[in-house]
C-alpha positions in Angstrom: -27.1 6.3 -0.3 -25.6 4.3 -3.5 -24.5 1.3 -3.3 -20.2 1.8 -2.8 -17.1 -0.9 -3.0 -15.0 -1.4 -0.7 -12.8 -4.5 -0.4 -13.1 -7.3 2.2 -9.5 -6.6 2.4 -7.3 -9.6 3.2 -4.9 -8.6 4.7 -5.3 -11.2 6.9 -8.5 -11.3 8.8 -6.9 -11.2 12.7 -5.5 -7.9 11.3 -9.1 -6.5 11.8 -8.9 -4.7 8.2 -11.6 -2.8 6.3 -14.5 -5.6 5.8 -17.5 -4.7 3.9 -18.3 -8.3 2.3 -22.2 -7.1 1.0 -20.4 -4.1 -1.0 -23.1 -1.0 0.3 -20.3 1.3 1.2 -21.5 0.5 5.2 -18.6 -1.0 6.6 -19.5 -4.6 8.3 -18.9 -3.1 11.7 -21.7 -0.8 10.9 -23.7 -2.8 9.0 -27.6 -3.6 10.4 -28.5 -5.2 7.3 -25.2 -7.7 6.2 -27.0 -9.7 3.6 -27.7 -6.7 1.0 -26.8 -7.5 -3.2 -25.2 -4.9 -5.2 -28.8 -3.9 -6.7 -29.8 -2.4 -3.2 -29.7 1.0 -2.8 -29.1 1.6 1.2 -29.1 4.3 3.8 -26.1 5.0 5.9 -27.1 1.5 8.4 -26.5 -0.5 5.2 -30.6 -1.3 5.1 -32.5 -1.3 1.7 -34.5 1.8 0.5 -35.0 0.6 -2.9 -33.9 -1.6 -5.8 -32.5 -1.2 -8.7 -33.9 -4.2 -10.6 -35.0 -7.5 -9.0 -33.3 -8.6 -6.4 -31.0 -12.1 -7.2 -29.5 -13.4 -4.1 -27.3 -16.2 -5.7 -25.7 -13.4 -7.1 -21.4 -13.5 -6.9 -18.8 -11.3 -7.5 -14.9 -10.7 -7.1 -12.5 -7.8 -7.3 -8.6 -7.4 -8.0 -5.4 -5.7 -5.4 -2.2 -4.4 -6.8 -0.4 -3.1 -4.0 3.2 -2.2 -3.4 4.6 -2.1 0.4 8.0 -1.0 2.0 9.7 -1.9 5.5 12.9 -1.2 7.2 14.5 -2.8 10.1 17.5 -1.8 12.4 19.3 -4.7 14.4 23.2 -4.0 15.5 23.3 -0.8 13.5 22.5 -3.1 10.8 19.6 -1.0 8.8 17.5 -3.5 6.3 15.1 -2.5 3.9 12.8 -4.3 1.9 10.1 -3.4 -1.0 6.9 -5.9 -2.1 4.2 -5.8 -4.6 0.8 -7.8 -4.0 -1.1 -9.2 -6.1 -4.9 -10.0 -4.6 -7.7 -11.9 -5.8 -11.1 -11.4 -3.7 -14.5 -13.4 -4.7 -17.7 -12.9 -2.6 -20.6 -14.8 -2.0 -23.3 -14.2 0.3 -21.5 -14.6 3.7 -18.7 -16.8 2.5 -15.9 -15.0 0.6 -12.2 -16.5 -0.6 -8.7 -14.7 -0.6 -6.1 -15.5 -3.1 -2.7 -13.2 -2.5 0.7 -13.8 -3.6 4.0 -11.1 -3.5 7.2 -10.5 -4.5 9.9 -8.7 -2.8 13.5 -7.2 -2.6 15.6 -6.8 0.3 18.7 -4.9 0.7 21.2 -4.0 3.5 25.0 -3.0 3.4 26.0 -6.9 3.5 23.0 -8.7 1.8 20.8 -8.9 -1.2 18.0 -11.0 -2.0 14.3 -11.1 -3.8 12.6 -13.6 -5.4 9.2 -14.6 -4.4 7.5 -14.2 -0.7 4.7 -16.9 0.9 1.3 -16.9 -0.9 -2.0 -17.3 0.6 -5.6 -18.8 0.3 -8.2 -17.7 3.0 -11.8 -18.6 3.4 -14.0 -16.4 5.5 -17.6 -16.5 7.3 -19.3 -14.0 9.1 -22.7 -13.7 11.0 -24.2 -11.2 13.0 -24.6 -11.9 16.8 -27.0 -9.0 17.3 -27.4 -5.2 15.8 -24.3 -4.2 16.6 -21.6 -7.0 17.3 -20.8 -9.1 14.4 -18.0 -11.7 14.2 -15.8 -13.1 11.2 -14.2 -16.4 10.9 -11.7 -17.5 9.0 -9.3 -20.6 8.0 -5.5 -19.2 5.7 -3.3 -21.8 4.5 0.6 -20.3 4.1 1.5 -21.7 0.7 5.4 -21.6 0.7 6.5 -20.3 -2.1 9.0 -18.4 -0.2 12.6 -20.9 -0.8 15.1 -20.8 1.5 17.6 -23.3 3.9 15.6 -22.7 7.1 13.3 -25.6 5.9 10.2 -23.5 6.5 8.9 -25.2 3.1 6.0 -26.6 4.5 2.4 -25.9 4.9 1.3 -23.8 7.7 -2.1 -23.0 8.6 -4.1 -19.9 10.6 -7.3 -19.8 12.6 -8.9 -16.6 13.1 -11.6 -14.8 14.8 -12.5 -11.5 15.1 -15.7 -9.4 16.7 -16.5 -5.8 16.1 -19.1 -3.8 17.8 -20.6 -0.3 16.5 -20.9 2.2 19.5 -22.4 5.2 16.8 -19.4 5.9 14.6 -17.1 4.4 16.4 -16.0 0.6 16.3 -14.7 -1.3 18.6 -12.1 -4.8 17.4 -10.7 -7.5 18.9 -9.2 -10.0 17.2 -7.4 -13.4 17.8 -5.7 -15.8 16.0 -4.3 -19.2 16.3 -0.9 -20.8 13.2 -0.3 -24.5 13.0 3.5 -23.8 12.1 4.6 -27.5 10.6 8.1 -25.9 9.7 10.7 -28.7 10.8 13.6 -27.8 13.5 16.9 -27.1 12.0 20.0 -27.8 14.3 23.2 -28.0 12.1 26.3 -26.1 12.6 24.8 -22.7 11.3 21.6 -22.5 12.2 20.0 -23.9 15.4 16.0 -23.1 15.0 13.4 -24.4 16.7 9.6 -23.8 15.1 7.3 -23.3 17.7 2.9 -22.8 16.8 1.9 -19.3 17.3 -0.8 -17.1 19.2 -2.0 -13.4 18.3 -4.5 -11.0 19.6 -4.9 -7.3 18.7 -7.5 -4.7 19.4 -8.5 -1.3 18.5 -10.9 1.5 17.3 -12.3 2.8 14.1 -14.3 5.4 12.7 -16.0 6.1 9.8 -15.5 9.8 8.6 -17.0 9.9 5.6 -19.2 7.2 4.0 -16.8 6.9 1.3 -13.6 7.3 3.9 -13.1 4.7 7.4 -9.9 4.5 9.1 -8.9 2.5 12.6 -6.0 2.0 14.7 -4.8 -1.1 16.9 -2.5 -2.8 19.0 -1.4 -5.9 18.1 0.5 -9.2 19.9 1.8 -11.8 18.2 4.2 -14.7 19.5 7.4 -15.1 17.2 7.5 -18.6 15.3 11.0 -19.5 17.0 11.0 -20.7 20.5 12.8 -18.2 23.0 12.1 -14.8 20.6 10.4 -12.2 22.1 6.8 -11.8 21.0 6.4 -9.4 18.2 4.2 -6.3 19.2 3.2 -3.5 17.1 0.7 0.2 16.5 -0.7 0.0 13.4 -3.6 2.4 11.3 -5.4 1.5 8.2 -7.2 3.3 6.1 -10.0 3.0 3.2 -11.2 5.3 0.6 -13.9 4.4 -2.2 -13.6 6.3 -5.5 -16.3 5.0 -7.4 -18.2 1.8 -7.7 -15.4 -0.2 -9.0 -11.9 2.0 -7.9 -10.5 1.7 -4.6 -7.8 2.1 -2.3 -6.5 1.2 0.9 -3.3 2.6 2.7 -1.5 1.5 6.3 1.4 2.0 8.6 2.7 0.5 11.5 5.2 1.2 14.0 7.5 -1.7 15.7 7.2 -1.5 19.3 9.2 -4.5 20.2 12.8 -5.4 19.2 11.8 -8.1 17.1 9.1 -6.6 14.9 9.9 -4.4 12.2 10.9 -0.6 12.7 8.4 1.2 10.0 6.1 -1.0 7.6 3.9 1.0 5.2 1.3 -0.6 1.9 -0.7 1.1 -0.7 -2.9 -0.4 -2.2 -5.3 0.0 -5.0 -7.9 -2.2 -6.0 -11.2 -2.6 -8.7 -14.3 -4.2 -8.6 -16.1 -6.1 -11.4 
């Protein structure tokens, strides 16, 4: 099998995304052989067959995401909606690979307007293998806020993550958890009265990898709300990866709010290229 891209996508890592950070077109969940360069050509456990030229294991390389999402959120028969587009920068090497993602968005509703520019992100990730078939990633994210507002949540906040995924044939099974430093100050004037609160997440789920070009999963993820006394947020959510070539790309998703305080439908696409 050919060597195939697919993005290390960045979502954030406790989402338990597509990961394929060696670029063989075997998704890391699958993956026997982690370490392999873009000069391998690999069978369907991600293990070398043959090379292309001689192998050069310092080798780096990075990719680009444009992607363009859309949400919409009913409180009080109040019905909000609101449309992004991402922009992603990926670069890989050996085990290590960094995230660079920034957005813009638009939101609307009967009584309210806004857009301008949403909270950026820079993400460092490791990953080993514990045996043949569970691996685990970690990761540090650092919440750049270039999202301005008057709820002075202008400051740096900062994720811990962890995830694990074991390969049960073509099945995966992920857990994920994840751990925000939220340094956001308390607001208590005579509109607001907010208190900022660090946050805890976990989410787990299956996958499975139709095609070797084609992998989708689906999972259930918890995540505490960033104000003290909110309801956690909880939500379903599928993703879904297809490889066109060796440099086009595309990932789609969807979830589903399941509690009040998450967000009725959230849906990306996203298209991507390799260089």
């Amino acid at each position: 099998m050919k060597k195939l891209l697919i993005l290390f996508v960045i979502l954030p890592l406790w989402l338990l995304a597509y990961s394929d950070n060696d670029l063989d077109g075997v998704e890391d969940k699958n993956d026997l052989c982690p370490q392999t360069s873009l000069i391998e050509i690999v069978d369907n456990t991600g293990c070398t067959i043959e090379y292309l030229t001689a192998p050069d294991k310092s080798s780096s390389s990075y990719d680009v995401v444009f992607g363009v999402g859309y949400s919409k959120n009913s409180t009080n028969s109040k019905e909000t909606k609101t449309k992004t587009e991402t922009l992603q920068l990926d670069y890989f090497y050996k085990k290590f690979s960094l995230q660079l993602q920034s957005s813009h968005f638009s939101t609307s509703s009967k009584s309210y307007d806004n857009s301008g520019m949403s909270d950026s992100y820079l993400g460092a990730y490791y990953r080993i293998g514990l045996s043949e078939k569970l691996k685990a990633n970690f990761g540090v994210r650092v919440n750049i806020p270039t999202y301005k507002s008057d709820l002075n949540n202008n400051n740096l906040d900062y994720t811990l993550s962890t995830s694990f995924n074991y390969r049960v044939k073509k099945f995966t099974l992920l857990y994920g958890l994840g751990y925000t430093i939220v340094n956001d100050d308390d607001i208590d004037n005579s509109l607001y009265k907010l208190k900022y609160q660090n946050t805890f997440n976990y989410n787990i789920g299956v996958g499975y990898y139709f095609l070797p070009k084609l992998y989708g999963n689906i999972s259930y993820i918890n995540a505490q709300s960033i104000y003290k006394g909110e309801d956690d947020l909880t939500t379903a959510s599928f993703y879904g990866h297809y490889s066109f070539d060796n440099h086009w790309f595309s990932t789609i998703s969807y979830s589903k709010g399941l509690s009040d305080t998450a967000s009725d439908h959230t849906s990306s696409l996203r298209i991507g290229y390799y260089f």
